[in-house]
PyMOL Python script that loads the backbone (N, CA, C, O; Angstrom):
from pymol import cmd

cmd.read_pdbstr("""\
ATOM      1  N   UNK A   1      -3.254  -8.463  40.587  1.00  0.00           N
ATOM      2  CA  UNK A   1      -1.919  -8.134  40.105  1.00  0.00           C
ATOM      3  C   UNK A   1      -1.453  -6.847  40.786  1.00  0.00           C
ATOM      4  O   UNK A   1      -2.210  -5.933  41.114  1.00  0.00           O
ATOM      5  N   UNK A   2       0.064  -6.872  40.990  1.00  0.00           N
ATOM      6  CA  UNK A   2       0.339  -5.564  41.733  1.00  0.00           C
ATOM      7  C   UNK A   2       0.786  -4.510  40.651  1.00  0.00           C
ATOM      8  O   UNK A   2       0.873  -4.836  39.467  1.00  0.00           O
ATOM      9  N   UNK A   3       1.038  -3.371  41.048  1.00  0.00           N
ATOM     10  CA  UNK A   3       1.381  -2.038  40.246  1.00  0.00           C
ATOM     11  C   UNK A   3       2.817  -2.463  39.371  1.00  0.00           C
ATOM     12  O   UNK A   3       3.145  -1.973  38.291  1.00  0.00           O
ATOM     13  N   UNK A   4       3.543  -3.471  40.116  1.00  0.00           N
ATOM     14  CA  UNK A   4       4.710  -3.983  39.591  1.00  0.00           C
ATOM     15  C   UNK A   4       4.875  -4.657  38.547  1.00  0.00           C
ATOM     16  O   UNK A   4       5.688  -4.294  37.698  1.00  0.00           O
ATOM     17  N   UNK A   5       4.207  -5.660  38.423  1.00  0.00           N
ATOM     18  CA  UNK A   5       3.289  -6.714  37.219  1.00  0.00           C
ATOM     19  C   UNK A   5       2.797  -5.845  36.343  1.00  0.00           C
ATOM     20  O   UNK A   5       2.943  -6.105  35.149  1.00  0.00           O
ATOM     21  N   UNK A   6       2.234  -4.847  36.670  1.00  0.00           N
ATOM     22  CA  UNK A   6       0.942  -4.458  35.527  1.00  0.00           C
ATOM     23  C   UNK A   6       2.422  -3.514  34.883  1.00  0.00           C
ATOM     24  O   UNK A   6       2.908  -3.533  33.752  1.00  0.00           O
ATOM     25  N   UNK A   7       2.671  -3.058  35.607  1.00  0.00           N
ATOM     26  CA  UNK A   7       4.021  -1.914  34.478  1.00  0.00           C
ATOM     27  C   UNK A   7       5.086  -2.913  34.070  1.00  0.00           C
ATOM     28  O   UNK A   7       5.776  -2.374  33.204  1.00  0.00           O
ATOM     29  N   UNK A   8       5.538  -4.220  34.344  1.00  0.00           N
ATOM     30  CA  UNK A   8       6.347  -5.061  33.571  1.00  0.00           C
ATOM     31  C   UNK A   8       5.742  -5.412  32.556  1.00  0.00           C
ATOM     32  O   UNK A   8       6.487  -5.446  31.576  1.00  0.00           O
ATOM     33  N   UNK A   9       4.425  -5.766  32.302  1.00  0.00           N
ATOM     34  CA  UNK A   9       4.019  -6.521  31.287  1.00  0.00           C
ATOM     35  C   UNK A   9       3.553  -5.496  30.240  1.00  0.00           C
ATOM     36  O   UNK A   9       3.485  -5.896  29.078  1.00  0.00           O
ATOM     37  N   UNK A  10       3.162  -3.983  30.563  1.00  0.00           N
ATOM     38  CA  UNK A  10       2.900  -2.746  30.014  1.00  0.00           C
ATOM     39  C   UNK A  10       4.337  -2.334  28.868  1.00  0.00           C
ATOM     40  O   UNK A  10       4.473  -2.220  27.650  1.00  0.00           O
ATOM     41  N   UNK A  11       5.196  -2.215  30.047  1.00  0.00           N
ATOM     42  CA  UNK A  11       6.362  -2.066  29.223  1.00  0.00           C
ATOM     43  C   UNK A  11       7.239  -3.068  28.181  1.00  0.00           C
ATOM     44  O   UNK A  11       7.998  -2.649  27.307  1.00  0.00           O
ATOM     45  N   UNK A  12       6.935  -4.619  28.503  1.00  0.00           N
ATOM     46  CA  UNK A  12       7.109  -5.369  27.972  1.00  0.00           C
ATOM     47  C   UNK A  12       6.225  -5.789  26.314  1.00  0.00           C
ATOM     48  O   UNK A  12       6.811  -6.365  25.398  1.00  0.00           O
ATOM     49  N   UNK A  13       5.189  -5.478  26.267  1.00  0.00           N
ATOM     50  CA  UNK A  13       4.423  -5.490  25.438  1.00  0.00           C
ATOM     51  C   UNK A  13       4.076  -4.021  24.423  1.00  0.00           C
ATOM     52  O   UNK A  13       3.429  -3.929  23.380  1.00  0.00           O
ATOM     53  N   UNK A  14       4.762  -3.041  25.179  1.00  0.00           N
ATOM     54  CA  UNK A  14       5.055  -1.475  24.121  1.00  0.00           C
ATOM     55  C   UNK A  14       6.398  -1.895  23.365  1.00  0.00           C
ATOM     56  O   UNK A  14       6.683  -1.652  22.192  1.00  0.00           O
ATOM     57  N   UNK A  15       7.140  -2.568  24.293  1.00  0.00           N
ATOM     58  CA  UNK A  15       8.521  -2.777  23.385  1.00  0.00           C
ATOM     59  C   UNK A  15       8.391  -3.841  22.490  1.00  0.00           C
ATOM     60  O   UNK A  15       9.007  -3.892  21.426  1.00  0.00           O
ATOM     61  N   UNK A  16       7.698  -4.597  22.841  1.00  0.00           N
ATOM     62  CA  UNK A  16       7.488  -5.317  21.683  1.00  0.00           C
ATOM     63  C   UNK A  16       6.406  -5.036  20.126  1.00  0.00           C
ATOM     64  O   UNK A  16       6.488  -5.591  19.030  1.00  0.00           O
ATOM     65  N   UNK A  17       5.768  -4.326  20.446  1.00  0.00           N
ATOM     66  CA  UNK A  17       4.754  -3.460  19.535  1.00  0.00           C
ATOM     67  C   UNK A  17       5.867  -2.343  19.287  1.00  0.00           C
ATOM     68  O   UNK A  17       5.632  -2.085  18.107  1.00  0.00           O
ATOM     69  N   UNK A  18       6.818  -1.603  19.614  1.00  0.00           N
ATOM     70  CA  UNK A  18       7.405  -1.408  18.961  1.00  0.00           C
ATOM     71  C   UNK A  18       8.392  -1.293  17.855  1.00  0.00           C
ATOM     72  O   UNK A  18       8.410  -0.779  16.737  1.00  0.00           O
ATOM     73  N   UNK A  19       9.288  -2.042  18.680  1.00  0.00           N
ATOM     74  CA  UNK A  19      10.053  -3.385  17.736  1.00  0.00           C
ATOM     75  C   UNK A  19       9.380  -3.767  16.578  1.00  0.00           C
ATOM     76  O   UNK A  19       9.746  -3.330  15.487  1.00  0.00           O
ATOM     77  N   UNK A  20       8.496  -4.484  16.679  1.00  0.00           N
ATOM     78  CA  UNK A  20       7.471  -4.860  15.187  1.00  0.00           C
ATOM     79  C   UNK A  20       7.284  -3.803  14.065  1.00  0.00           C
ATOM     80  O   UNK A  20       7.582  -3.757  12.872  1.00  0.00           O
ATOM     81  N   UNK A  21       6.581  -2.859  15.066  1.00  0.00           N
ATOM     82  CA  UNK A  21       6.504  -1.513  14.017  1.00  0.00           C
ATOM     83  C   UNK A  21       7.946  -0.981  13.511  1.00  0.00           C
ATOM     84  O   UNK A  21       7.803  -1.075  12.292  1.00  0.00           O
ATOM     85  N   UNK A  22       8.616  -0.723  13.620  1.00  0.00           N
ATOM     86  CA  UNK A  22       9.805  -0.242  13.475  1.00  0.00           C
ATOM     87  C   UNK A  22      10.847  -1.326  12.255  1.00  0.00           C
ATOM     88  O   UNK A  22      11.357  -1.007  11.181  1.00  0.00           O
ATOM     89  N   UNK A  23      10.851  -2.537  12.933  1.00  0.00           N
ATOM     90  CA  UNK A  23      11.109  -3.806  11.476  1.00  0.00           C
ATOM     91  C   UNK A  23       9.619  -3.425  10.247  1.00  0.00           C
ATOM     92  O   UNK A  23       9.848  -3.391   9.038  1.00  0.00           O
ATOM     93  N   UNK A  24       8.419  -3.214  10.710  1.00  0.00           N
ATOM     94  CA  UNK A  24       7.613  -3.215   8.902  1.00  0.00           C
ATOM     95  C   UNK A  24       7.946  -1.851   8.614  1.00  0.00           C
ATOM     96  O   UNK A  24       7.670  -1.614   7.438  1.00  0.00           O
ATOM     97  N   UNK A  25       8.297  -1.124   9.048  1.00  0.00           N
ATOM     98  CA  UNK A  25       8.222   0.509   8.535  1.00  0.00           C
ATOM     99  C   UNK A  25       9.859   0.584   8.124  1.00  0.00           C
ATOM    100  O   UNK A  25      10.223   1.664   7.657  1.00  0.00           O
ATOM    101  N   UNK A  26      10.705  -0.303   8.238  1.00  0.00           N
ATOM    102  CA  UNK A  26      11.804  -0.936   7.522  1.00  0.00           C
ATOM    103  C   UNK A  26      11.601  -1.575   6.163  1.00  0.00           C
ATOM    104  O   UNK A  26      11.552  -0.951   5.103  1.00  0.00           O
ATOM    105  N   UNK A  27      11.525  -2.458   6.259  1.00  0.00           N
ATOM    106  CA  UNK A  27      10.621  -3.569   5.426  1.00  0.00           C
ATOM    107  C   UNK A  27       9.857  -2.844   4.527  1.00  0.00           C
ATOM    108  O   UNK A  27      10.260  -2.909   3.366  1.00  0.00           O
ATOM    109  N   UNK A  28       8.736  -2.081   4.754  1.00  0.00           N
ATOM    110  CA  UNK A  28       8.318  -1.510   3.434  1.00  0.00           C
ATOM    111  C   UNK A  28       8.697   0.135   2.717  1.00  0.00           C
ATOM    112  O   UNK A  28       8.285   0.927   1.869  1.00  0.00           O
ATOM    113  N   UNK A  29       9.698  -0.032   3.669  1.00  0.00           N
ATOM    114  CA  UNK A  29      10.519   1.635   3.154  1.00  0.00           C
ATOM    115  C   UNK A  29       9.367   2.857   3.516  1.00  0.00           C
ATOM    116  O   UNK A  29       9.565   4.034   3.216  1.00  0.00           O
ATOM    117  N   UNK A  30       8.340   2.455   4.094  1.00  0.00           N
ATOM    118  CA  UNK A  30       7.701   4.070   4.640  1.00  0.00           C
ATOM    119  C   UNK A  30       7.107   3.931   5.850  1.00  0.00           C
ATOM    120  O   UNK A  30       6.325   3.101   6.312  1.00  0.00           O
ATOM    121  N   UNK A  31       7.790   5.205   6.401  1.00  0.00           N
ATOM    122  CA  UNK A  31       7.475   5.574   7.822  1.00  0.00           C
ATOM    123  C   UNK A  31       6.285   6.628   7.961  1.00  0.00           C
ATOM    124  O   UNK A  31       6.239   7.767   7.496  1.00  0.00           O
ATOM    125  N   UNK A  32       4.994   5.709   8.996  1.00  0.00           N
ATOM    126  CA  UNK A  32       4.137   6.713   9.705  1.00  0.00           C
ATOM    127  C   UNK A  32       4.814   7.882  10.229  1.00  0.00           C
ATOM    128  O   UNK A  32       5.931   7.958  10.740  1.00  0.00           O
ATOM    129  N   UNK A  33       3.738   8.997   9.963  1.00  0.00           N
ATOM    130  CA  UNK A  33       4.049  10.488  10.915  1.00  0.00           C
ATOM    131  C   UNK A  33       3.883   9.843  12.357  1.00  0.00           C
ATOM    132  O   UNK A  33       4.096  10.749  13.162  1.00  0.00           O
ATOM    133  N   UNK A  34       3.570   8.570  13.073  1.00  0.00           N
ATOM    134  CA  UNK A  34       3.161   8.632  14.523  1.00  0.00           C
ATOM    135  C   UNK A  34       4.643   8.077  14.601  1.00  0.00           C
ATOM    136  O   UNK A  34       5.209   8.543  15.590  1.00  0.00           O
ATOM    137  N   UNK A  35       5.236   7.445  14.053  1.00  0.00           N
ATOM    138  CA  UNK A  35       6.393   6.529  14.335  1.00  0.00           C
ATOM    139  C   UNK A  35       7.262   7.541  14.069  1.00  0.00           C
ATOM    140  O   UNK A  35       8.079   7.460  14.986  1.00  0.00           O
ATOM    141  N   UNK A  36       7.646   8.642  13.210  1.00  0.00           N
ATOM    142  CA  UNK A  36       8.554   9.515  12.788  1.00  0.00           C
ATOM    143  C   UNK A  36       8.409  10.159  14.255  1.00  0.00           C
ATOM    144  O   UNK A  36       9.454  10.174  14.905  1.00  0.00           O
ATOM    145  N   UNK A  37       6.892  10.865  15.067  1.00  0.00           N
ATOM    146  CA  UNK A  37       6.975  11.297  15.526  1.00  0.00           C
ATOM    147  C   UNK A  37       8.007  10.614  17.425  1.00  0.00           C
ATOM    148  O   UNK A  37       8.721  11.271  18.183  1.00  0.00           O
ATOM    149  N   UNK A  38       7.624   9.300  17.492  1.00  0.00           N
ATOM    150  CA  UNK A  38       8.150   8.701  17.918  1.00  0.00           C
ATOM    151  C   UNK A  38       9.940   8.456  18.349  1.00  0.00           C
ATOM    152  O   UNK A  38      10.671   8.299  19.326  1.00  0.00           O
ATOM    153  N   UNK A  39       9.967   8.534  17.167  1.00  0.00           N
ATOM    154  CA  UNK A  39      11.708   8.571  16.503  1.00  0.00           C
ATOM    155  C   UNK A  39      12.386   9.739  17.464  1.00  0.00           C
ATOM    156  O   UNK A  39      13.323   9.507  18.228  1.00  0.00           O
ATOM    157  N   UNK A  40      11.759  11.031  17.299  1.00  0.00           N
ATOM    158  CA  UNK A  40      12.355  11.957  17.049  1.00  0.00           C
ATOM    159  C   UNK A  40      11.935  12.217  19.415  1.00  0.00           C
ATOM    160  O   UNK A  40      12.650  12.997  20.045  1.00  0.00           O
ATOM    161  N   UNK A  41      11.242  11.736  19.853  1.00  0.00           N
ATOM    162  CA  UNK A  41      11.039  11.685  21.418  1.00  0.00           C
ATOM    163  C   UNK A  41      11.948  10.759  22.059  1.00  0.00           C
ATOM    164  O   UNK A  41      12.426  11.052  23.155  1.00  0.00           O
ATOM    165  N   UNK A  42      12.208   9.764  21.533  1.00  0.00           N
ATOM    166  CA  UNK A  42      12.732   8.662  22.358  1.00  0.00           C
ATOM    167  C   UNK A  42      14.944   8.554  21.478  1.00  0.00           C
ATOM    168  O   UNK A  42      15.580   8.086  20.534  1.00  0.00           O
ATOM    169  N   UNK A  43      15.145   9.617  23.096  1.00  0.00           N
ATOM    170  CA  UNK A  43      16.700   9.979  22.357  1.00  0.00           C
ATOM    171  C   UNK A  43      17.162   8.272  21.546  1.00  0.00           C
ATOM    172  O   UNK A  43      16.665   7.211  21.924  1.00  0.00           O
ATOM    173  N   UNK A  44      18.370   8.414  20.210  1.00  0.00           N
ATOM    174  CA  UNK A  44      18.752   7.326  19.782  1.00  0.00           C
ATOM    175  C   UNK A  44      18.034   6.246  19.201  1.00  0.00           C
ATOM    176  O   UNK A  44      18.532   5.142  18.977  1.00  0.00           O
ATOM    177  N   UNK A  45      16.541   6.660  18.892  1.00  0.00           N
ATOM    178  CA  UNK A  45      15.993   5.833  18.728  1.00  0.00           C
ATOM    179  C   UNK A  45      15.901   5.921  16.844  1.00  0.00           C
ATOM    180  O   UNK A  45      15.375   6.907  16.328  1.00  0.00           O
ATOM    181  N   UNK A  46      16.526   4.675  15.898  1.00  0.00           N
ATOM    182  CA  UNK A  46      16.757   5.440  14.679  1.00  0.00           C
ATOM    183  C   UNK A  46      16.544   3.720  14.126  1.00  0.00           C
ATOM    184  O   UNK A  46      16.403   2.754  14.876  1.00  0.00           O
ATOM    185  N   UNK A  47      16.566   3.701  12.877  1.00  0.00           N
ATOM    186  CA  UNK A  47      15.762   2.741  11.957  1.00  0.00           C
ATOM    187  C   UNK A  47      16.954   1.816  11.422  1.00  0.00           C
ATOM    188  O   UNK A  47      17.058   1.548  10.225  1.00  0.00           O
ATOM    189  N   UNK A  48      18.099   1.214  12.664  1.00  0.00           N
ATOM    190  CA  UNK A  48      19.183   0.676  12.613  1.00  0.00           C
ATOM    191  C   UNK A  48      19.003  -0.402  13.598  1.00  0.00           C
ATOM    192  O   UNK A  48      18.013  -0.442  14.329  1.00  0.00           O
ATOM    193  N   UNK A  49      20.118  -1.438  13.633  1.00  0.00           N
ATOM    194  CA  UNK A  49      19.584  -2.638  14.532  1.00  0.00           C
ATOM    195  C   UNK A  49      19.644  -1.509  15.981  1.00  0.00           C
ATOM    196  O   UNK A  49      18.766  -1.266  16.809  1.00  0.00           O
ATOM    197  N   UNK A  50      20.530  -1.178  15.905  1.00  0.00           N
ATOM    198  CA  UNK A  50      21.083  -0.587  16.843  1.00  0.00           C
ATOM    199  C   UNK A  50      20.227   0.578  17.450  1.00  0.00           C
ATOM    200  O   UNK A  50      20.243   0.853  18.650  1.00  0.00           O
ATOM    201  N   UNK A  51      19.861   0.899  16.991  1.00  0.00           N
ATOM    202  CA  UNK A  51      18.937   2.503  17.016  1.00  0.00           C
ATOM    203  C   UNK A  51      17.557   1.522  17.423  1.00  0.00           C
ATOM    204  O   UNK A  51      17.096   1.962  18.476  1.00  0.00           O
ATOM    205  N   UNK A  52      16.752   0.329  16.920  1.00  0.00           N
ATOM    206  CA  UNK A  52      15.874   0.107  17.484  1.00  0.00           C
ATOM    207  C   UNK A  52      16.202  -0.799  18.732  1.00  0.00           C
ATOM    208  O   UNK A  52      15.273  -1.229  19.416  1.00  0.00           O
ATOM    209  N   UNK A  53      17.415  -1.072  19.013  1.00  0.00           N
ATOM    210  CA  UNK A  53      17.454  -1.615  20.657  1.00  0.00           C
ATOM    211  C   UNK A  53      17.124  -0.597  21.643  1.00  0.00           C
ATOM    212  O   UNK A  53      16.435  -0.565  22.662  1.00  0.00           O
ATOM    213  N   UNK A  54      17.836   0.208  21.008  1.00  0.00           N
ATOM    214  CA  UNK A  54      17.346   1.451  22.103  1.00  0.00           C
ATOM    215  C   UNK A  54      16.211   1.946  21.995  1.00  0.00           C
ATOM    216  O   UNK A  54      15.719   2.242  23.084  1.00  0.00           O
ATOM    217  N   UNK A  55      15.497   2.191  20.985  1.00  0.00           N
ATOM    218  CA  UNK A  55      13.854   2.420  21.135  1.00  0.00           C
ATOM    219  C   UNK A  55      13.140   1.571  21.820  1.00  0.00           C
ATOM    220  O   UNK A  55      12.233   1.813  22.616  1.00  0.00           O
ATOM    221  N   UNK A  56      13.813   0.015  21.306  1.00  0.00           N
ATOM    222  CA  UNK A  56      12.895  -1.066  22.632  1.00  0.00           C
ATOM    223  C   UNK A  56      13.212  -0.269  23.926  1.00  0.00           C
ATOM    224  O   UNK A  56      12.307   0.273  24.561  1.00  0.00           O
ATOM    225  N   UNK A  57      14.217  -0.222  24.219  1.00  0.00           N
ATOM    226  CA  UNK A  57      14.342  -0.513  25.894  1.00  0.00           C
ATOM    227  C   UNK A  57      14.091   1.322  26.213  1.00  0.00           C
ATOM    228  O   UNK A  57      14.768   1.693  27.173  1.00  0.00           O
ATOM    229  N   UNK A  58      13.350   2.308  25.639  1.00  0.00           N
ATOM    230  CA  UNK A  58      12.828   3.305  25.757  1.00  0.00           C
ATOM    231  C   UNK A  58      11.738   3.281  25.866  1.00  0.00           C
ATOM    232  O   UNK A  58      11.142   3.706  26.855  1.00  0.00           O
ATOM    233  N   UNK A  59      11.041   2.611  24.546  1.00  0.00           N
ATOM    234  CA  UNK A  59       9.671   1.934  25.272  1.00  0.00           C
ATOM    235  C   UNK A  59       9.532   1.348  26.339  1.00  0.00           C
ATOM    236  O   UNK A  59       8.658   1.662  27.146  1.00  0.00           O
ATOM    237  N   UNK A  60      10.190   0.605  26.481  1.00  0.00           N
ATOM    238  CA  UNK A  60       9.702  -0.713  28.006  1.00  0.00           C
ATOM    239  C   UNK A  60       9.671   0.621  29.134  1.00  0.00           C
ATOM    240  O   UNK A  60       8.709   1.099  29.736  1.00  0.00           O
ATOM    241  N   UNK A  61      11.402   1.077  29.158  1.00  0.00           N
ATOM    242  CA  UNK A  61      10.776   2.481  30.170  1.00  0.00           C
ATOM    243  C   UNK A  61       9.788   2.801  30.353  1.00  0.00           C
ATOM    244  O   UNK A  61       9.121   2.504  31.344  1.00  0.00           O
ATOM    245  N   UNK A  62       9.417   3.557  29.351  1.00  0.00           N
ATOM    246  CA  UNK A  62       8.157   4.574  29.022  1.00  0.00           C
ATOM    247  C   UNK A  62       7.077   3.483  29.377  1.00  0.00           C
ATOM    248  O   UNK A  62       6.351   3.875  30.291  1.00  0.00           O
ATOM    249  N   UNK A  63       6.804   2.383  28.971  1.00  0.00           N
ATOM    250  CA  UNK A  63       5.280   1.606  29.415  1.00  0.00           C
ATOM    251  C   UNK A  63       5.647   1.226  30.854  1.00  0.00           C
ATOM    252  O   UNK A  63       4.851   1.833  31.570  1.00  0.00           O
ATOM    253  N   UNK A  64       6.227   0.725  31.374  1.00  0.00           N
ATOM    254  CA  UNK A  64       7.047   0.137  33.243  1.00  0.00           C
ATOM    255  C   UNK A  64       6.628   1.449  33.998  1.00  0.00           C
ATOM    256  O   UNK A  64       5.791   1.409  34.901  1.00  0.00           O
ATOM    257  N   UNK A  65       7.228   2.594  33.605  1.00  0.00           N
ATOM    258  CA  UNK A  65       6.885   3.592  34.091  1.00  0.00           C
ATOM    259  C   UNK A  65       4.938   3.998  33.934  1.00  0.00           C
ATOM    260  O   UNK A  65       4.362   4.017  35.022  1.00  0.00           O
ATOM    261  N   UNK A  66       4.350   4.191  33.103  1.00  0.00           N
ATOM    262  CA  UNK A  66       3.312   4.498  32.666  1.00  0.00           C
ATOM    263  C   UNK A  66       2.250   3.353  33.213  1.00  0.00           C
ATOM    264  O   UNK A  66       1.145   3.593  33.700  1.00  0.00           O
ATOM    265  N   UNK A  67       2.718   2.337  33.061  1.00  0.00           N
ATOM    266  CA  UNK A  67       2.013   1.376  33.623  1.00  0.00           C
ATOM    267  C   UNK A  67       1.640   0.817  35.004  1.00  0.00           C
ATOM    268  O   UNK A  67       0.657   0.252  35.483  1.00  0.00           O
ATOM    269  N   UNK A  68       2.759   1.190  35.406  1.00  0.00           N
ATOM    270  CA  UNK A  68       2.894   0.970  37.391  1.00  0.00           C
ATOM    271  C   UNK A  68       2.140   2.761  37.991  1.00  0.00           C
ATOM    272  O   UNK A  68       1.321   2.872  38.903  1.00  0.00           O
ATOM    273  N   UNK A  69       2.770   4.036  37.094  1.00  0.00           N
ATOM    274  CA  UNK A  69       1.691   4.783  38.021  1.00  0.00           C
ATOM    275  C   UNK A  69       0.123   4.940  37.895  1.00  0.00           C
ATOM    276  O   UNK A  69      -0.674   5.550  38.608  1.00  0.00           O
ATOM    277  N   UNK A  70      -0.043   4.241  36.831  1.00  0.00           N
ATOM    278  CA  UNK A  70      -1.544   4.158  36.459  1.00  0.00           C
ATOM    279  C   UNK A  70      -2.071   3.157  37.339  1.00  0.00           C
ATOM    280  O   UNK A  70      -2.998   3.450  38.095  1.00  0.00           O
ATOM    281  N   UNK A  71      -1.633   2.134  37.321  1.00  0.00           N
ATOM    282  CA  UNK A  71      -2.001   0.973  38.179  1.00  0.00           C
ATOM    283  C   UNK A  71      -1.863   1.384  39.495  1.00  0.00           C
ATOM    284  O   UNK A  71      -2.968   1.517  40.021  1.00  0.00           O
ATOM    285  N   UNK A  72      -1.297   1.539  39.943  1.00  0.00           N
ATOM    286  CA  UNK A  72      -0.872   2.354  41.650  1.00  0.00           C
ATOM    287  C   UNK A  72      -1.999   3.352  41.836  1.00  0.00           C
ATOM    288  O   UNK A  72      -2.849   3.161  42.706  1.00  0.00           O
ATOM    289  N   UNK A  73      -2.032   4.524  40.957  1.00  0.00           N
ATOM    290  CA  UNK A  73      -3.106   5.248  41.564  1.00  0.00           C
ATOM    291  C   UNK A  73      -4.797   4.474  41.375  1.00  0.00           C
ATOM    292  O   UNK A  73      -5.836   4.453  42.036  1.00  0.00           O
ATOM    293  N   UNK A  74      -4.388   3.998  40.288  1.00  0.00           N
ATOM    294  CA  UNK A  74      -6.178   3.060  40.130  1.00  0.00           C
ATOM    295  C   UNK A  74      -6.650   2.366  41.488  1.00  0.00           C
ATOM    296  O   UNK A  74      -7.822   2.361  41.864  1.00  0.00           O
ATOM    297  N   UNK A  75      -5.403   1.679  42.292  1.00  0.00           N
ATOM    298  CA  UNK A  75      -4.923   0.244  43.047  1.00  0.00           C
ATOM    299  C   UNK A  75      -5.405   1.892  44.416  1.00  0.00           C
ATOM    300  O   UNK A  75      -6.613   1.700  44.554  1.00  0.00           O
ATOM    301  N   UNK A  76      -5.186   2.694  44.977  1.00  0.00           N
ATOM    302  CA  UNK A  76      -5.155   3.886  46.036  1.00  0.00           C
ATOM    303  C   UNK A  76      -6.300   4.659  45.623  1.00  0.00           C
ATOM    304  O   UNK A  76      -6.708   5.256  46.619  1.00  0.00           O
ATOM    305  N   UNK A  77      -6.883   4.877  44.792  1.00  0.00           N
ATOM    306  CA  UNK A  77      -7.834   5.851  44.718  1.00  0.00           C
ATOM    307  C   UNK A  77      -9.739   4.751  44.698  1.00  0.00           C
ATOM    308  O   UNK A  77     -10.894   5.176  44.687  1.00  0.00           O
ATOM    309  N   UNK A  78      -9.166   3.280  44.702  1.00  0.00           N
ATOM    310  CA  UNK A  78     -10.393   2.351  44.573  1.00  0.00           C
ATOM    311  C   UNK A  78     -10.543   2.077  45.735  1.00  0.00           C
ATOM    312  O   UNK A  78     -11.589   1.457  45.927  1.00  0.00           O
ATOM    313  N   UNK A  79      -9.944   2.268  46.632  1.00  0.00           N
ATOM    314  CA  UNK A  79      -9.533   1.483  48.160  1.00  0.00           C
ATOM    315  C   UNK A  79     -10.820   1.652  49.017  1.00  0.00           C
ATOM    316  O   UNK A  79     -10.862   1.205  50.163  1.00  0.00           O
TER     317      UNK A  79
END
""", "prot")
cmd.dss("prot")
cmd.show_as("cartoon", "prot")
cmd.util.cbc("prot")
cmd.orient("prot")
């Protein structure tokens, strides 16, 4: 798999683990300190439909990004 793949499916799969978390911490009216802490890093990101679209697509950033330079240097430093 290339550095490209590994950070699509990285970021694809934080946003979706996010998303989830964010609907039960809805759902049962209490929010983790990791998810509060969360909230308060990822600008707009708030416990509204709206507020968690944008946390998805902050996550996916954040993993696409995180995921392709990890993979890239793993993929250059094994060579």
């Amino acid at each position: 798999m290339t550095p490209l793949e590994i950070g699509f499916i990285v970021g694809f799969v934080w946003a979706i683990v996010l998303t989830v978390w964010a609907l039960v911490a809805v759902t049962i009216g209490e929010v983790s300190p990791l998810l509060a802490l969360i909230t308060y890093v990822y600008e707009g990101f708030e416990f509204t439909a709206k507020g968690i679209l944008v946390g998805a697509g902050w996550a996916f950033a954040d993993g696409f990004v995180s995921g392709f330079v990890i993979a890239y240097l793993f993929k250059v430093l094994t060579v």
